[in-house]
C-alpha positions in Angstrom: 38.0 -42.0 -70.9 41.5 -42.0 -69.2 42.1 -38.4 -70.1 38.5 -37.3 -68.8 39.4 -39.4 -65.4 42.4 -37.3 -65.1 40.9 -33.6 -65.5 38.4 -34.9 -62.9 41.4 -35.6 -60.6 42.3 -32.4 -60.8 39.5 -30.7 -59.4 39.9 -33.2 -56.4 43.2 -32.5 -55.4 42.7 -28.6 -56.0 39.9 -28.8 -53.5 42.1 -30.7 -51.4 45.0 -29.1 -51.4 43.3 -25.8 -50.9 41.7 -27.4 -47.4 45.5 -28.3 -46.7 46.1 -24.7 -46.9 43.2 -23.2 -45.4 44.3 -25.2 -42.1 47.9 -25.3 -42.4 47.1 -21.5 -42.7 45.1 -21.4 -39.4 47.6 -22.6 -37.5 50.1 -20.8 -38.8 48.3 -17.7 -38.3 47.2 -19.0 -34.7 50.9 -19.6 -33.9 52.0 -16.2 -34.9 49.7 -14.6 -33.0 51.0 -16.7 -30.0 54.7 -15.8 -30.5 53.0 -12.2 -30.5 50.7 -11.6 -27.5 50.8 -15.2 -26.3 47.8 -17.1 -24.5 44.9 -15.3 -24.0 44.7 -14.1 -20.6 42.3 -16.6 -18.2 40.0 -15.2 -15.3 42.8 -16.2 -12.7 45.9 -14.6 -14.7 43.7 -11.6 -15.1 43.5 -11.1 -11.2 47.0 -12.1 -10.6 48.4 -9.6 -13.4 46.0 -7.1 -12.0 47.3 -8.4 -8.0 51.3 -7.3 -9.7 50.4 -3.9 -10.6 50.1 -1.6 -7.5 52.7 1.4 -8.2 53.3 3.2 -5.2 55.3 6.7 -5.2 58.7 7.6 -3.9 58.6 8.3 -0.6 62.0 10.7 -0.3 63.6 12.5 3.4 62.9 16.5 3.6 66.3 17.1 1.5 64.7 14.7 -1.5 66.9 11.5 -0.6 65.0 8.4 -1.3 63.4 6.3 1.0 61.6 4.0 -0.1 61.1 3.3 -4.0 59.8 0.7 -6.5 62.1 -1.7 -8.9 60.5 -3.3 -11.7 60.8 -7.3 -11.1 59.2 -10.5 -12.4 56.8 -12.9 -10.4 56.7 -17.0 -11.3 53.5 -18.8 -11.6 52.4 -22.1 -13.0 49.3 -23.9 -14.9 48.7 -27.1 -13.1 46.9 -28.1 -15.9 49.6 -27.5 -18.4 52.3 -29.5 -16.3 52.6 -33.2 -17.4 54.8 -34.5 -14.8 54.5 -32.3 -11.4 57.2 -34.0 -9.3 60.0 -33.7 -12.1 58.6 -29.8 -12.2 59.2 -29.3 -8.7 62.0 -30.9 -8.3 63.6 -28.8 -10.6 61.9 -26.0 -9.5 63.2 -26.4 -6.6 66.5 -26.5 -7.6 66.9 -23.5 -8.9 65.1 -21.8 -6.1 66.5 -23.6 -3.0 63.7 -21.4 -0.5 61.0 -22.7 -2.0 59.5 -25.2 0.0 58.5 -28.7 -2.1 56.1 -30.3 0.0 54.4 -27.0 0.0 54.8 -26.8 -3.8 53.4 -30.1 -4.9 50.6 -29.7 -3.0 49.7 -26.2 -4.3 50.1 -27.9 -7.8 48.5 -31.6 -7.1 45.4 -29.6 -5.9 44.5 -28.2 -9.4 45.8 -30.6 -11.4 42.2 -31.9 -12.0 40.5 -28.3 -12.0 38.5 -27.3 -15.0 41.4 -25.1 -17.6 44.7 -24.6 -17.1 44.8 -23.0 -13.9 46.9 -20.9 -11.5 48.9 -20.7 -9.0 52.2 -18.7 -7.4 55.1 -20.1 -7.8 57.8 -17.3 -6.2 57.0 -14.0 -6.1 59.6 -10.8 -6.9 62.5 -12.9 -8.0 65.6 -11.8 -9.4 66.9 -11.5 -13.1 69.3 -14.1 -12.7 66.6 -16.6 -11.4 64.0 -15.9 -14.0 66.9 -16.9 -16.6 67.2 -20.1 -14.7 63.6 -20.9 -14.5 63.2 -20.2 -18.0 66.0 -22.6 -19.0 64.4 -25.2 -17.2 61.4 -25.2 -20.1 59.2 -26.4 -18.1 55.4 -26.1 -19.7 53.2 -25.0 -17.6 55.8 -22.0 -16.3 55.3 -18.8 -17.0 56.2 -15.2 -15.8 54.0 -11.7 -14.9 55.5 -8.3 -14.6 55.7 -7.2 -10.8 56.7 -4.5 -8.8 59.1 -5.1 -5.3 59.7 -2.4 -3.3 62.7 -1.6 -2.4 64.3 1.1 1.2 67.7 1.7 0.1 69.2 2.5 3.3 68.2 -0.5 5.2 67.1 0.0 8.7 67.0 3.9 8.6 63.8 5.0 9.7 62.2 1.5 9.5 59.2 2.2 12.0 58.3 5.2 10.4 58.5 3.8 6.9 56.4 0.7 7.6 56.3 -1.9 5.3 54.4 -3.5 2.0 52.9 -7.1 1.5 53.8 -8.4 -1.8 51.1 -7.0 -3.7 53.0 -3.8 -3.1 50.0 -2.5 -0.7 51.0 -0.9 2.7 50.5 -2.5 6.1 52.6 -0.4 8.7 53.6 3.4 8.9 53.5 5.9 6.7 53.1 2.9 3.6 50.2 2.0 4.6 49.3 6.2 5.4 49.6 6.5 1.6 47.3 3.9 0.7 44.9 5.4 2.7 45.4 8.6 0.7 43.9 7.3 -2.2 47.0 5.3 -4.0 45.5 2.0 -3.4 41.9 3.2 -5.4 44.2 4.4 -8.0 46.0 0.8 -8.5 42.1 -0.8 -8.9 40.8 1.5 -11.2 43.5 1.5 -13.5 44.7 5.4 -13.4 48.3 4.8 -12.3 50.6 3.3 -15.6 54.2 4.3 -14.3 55.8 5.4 -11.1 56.3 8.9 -12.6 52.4 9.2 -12.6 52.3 9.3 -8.5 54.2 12.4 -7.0 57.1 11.6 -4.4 55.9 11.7 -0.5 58.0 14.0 0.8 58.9 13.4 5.0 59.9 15.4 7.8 62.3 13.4 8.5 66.3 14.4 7.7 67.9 11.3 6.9 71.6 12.3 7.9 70.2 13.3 11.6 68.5 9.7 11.5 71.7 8.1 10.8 73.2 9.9 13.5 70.3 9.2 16.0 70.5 5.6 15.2 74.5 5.1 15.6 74.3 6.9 19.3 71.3 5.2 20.8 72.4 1.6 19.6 76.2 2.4 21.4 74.0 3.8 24.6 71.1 0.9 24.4 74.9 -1.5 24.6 76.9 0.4 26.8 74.2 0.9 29.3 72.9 -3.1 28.5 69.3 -1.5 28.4 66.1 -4.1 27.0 65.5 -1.3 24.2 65.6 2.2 23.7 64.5 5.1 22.0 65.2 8.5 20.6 63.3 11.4 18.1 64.1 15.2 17.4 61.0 16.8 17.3 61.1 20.4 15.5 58.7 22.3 18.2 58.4 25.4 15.9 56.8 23.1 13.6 56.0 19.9 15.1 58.2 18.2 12.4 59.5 14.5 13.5 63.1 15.5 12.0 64.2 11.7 13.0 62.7 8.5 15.3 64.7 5.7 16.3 62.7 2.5 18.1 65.6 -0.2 19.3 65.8 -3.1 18.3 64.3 -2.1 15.0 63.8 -4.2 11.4 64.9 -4.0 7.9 61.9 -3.4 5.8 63.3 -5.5 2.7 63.4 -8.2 4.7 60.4 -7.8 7.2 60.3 -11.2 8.8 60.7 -10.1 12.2 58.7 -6.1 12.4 55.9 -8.1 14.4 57.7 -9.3 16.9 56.7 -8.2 20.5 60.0 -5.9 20.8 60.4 -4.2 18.1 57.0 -1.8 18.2 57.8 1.5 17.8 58.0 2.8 21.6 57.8 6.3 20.9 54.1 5.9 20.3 53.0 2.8 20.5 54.3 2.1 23.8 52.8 3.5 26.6 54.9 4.5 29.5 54.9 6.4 33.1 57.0 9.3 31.7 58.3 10.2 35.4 59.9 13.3 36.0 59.6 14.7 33.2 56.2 15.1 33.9 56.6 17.7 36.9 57.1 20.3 33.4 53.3 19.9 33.2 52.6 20.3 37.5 54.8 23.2 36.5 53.4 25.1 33.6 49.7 24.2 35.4 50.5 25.8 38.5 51.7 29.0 36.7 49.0 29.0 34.3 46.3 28.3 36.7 47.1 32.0 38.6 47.3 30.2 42.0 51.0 30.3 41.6 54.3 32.4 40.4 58.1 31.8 39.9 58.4 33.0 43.2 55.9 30.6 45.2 57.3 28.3 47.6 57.0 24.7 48.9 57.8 23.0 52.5 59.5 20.3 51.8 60.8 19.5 55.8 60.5 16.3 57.0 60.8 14.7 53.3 58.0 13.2 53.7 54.4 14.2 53.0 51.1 11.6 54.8 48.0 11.7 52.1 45.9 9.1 54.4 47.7 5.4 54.4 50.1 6.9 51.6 53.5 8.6 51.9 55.1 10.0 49.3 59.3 10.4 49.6 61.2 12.7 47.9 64.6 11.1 46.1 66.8 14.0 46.8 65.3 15.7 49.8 66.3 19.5 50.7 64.7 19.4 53.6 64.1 23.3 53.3 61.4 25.7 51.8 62.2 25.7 48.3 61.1 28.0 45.5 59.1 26.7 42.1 62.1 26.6 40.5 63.7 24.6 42.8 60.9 22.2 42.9 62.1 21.4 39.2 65.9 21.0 39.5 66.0 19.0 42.9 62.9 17.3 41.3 60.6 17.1 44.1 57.8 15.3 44.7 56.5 17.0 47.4 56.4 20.5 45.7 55.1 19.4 42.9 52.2 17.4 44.1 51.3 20.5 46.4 51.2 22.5 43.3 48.6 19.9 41.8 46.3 19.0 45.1 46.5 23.3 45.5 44.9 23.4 41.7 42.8 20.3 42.4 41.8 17.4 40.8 39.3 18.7 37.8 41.5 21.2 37.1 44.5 19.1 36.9 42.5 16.8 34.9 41.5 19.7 32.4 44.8 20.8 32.6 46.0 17.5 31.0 43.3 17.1 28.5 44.0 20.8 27.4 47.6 19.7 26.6 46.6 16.4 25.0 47.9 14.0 27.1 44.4 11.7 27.9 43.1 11.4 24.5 44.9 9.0 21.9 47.6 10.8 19.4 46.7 10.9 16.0 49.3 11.2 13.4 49.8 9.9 9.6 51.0 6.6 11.1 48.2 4.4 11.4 49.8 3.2 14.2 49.1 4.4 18.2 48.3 4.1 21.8 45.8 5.7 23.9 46.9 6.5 27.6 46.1 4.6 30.1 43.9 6.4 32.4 43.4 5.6 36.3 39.4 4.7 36.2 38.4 6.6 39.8 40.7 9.7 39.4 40.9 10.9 43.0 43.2 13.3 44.6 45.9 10.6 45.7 46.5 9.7 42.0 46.3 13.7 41.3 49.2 13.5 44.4 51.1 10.5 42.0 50.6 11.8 38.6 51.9 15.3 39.3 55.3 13.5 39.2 55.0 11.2 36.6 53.1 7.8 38.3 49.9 6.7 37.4 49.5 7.9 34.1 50.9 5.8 31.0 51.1 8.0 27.6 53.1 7.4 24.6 56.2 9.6 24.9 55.4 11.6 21.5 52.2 12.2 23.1 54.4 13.8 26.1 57.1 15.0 23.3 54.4 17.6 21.9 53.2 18.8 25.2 56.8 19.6 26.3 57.5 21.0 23.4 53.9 23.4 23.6 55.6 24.4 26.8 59.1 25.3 25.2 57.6 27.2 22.1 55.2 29.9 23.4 52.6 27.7 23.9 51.1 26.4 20.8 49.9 22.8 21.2 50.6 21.1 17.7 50.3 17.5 16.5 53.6 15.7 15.5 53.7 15.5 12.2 55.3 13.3 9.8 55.4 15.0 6.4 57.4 18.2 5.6 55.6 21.4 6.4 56.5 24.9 7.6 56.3 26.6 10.9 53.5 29.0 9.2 51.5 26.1 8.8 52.0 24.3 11.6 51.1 27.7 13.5 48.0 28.2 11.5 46.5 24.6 12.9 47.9 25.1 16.3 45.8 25.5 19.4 47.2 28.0 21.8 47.5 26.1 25.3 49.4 28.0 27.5 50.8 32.0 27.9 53.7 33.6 26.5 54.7 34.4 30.4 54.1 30.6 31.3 56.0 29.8 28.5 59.3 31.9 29.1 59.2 30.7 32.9 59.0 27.2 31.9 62.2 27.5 29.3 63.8 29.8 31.9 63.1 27.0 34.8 64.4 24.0 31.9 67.5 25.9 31.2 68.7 26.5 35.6 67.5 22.6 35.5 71.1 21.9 33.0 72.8 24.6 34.6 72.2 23.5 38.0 69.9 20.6 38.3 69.5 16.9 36.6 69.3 18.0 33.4 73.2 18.9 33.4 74.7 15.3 31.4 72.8 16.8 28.3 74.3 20.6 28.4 76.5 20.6 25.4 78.4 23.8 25.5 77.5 26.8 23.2 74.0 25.6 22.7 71.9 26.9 25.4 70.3 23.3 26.7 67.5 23.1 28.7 65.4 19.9 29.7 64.1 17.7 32.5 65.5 13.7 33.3 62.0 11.6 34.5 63.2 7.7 36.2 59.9 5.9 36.6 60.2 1.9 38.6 57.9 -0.4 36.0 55.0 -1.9 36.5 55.2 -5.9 36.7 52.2 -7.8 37.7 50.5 -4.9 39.5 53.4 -4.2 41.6 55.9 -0.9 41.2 59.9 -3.2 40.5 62.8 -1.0 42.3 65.4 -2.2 40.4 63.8 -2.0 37.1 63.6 1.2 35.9 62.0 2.8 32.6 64.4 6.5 32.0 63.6 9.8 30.3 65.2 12.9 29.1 63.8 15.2 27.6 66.0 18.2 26.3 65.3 21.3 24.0 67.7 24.2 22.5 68.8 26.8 22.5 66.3 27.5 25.3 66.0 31.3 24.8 64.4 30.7 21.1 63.8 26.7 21.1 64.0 25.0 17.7 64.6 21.4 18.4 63.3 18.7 21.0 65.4 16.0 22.0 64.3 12.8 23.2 65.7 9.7 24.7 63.9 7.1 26.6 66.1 3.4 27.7 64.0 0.7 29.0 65.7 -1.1 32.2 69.0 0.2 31.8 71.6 -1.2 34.0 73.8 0.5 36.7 77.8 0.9 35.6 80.8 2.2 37.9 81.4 4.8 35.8 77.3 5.9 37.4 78.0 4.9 40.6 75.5 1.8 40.4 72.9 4.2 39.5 70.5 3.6 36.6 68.5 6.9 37.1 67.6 8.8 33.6 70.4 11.5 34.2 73.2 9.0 34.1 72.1 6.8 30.8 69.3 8.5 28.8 70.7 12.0 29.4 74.4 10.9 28.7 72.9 9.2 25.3 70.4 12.8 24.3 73.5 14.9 25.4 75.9 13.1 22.7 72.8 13.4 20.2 72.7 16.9 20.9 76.4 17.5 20.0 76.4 15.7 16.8 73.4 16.4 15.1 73.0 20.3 15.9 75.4 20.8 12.8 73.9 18.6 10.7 70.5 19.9 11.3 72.0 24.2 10.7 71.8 25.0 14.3 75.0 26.9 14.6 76.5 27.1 18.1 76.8 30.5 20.3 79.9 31.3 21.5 78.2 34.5 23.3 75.6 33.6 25.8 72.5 35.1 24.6 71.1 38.7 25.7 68.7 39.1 28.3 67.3 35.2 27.3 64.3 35.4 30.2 63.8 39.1 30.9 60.3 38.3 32.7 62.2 36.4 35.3 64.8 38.9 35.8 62.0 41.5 36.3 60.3 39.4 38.8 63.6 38.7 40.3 62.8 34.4 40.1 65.3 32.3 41.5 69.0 32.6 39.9 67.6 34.4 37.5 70.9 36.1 36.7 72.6 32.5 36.2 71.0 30.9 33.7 74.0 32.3 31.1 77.2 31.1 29.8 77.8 28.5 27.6 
């Protein structure tokens, strides 16, 4: 009987020890699956993980330097419901990551404690290597890490309003970041197509990053030496309509965005809107040509130096006093000639003129970003009078950029563009605006204006400068301010066969001795766009011309315009 009770026994504890085994053998199995692939994804870490994984392309300069690039990175986030004692796990949390904020923190975590599951929540996003050690030596449960993406502009500030910036899901919000998305990259992210960065082709810019430097460096000296509010400067490639480089001061870092919102650091070359000033009497110009009324050789009476349109008077700033050619209209800047040439072609023509060259419509380009005009809402023949030199009409200045630079190229209206392209294809897409004859008056008339007129601070030897200055008082509570002034120039070169279009514009600009007192365009924004000229014109291949070119503007010889015969030299 004992021995029978025994082989019974047997049986029991093989069946028992085989259910020890079956479940010591589920968990063991469970637990190496864990140390594998770890916990099974929830709905939140599945939209978090998928919230880590835009990849966005390099965006590189026109010579392939990088711009803007991802890094791969790690993000921290935390299961509430996982973490027994939420004070401790802040306050070493925030220990190791001083920014964080732990009233912000506890709350985040207190407030799905009690959910249903484990939960989720951001802890930091994008940290560093050395901080993800940290936080994993803490052992918190509860803590865990996601793959992430940061990106990442290698040289800083350079060309930080172009750029524009990303949110940290890596998705664009400002410039030409948020003009990728909108070229499909974002819809790759979501449905999955994108793996690596290598899948996404590098967005290659117009712009030259060495000439950017340089563009920087000499408006920031001129925006201090001149103790202007801002200021800003762009080379525009007018065979092409290439931006080649766009400086807005004060400007941001795009790694560290905080401040890109802020009220004065917009980009001003077009999202500001702004009377341009003189610069604008190249459009009264090139519209009184074009129109037939009018030829190099028409002239203006200026006497008196004062012209009566009803209860208005309009000054000039440098009176002659004299009968004065077209030409002359231009270098002694007068506002008398030129709003004689505009009242002479009239009101809807001056409008059409304007609309023809783009300047009362809003500028499109790839950055999201812009301005319309500001139009006057009655247009009558006093603000034709007022807008024929450069008040009363508020346009972005790359908006005026690309009509000057139709003027200066033959004629061919293009839109700035952003991206590299070639003056074939810019040409193909370009609408033809005004005649070749306009066209070589106009760059004949720009370069007397350095030779002899305003434009002279900006005439770096050897390089054949042309270009107009344009001082417009601001606007302050309805009411024109003397003593606070906005300042253009506007310069191209060489003039006989433009290839580059230099602008400057400083924004109340303050009077020095060296000036005189004066803060007019010619002795700040000029001085600045001259300087530009002379150090980025080897950067950019234009080689300089020790022989002044042959017969530049053989139209105007031939119709024997004003000084036509002294436009040469260096």
């Amino acid at each position: 009987m004992f021995r029978l009770a025994i082989e019974r026994s047997y049986t029991r504890v093989g069946l028992v020890g085989l259910a020890f085994a079956a479940v010591f053998g589920t968990i063991s199995v469970r637990l190496l699956m864990m140390a594998a692939f770890g916990e099974p994804p929830s709905q939140e870490h599945r939209v978090a993980a998928a919230a880590t994984t835009a990849i966005r392309p390099d965006i590189v300069d026109r010579n392939g330097e990088i711009l803007a690039t991802d890094i791969r990175t790690v993000s921290v986030f935390a299961e509430p419901g996982n973490i027994y004692d939420i004070d401790e796990a802040v306050e070493l949390l925030t220990a190791v990551l001083p920014e964080l904020n732990a009233t912000d923190l506890r709350k985040k975590l207190a407030s799905r404690k009690d959910r249903k599951g484990a939960g989720f929540v951001w802890v930091k996003r994008e940290i560093t290597p050395k901080q993800q050690a940290e936080v994993h030596r803490l052992g918190i449960p509860g803590i865990g890490f996601l793959p992430d993406h940061k990106r990442v502009y290698p040289n800083g500030t350079a060309a930080a309003h172009i750029l524009g910036v990303t949110n940290l899901d890596n998705v664009g919000i400002a410039g030409i970041e948020k003009y990728i998305d909108n070229q499909g990259v974002k819809a790759l992210n979501e449905f999955g197509i994108v793996a690596k960065q290598t899948d996404l082709k590098p967005v290659q810019l117009s712009v030259d990053l060495r000439a950017q430097f340089a563009v920087r460096d000499e408006l920031a000296k001129g925006v201090e030496h001149f103790k202007a509010k801002a200021g800003a400067s762009m080379i525009l490639d007018v065979q092409s309509g290439e931006v080649i480089a766009l400086v807005s001061l004060p400007d941001f870092d795009p790694n560290n965005p905080v401040d890109a919102l802020s009220d004065d650091r917009i980009n001003r070359m077009n999202v500001g809107v702004y009377e341009m000033g003189s610069t604008f009497k190249a459009m009264t110009l090139a519209m009184a040509l074009e129109s037939g009324k009018y030829n190099v050789n028409s002239t203006f009476d200026t006497r008196g130096g004062v012209l009566n349109w009803g209860r208005q008077k309009i000054h000039e700033y440098h009176g002659t006093n004299r009968v004065i050619t077209m030409p002359e209209v231009f270098t002694h800047s007068s506002n008398i000639g030129s709003a004689k040439m505009a009242l002479g072609v009239g009101v809807p023509g001056h409008k059409a003129f304007l609309r023809k060259m783009g300047l009362l419509d809003r500028l499109r380009t790839e950055l999201p970003e812009s301005a319309a005009p500001i139009i006057p809402p009655r247009w009558t023949e006093i603000n034709t009078i007022t807008i024929a030199f450069g008040h009363g009409l508020a346009v972005a200045p790359l908006q005026a950029s690309a009509a000057v630079a139709a003027i200066a190229n033959g004629g061919f209206l293009m839109t700035p563009t952003f991206l590299k392209t070639t003056a074939e294809e810019a040409r193909a897409k370009a609408t033809q605006v005004l005649r070749s004859e306009t066209s070589e008056a106009m760059r004949f008339i720009m370069r007397l204006n350095a030779v002899e007129g305003s434009a002279k601070k900006a005439a770096i030897p050897y390089y054949f400068v042309g270009g107009k200055t344009g001082t417009a008082e601001k606007v302050i509570n309805g009411r024109y301010v003397k003593n606070r002034l906005f300042t253009t120039f506007m310069a191209a070169a060489p003039m006989d066969k433009p290839k580059y279009l230099f602008v400057t514009i400083m924004d109340e600009p303050q009077g020095l001795p060296e000036s005189g007192g004066y803060a007019t365009a010619a002795w700040n924004s000029g001085v600045v766009t001259g300087k530009v000229i002379e150090r980025v014109t080897p950067i950019l291949g234009l080689p300089p011309s020790f022989e002044p070119p042959t017969k530049p503007f053989p139209l105007m010889v031939k119709l024997g315009a004003y000084h036509a015969n002294q436009v040469g030299g260096p």
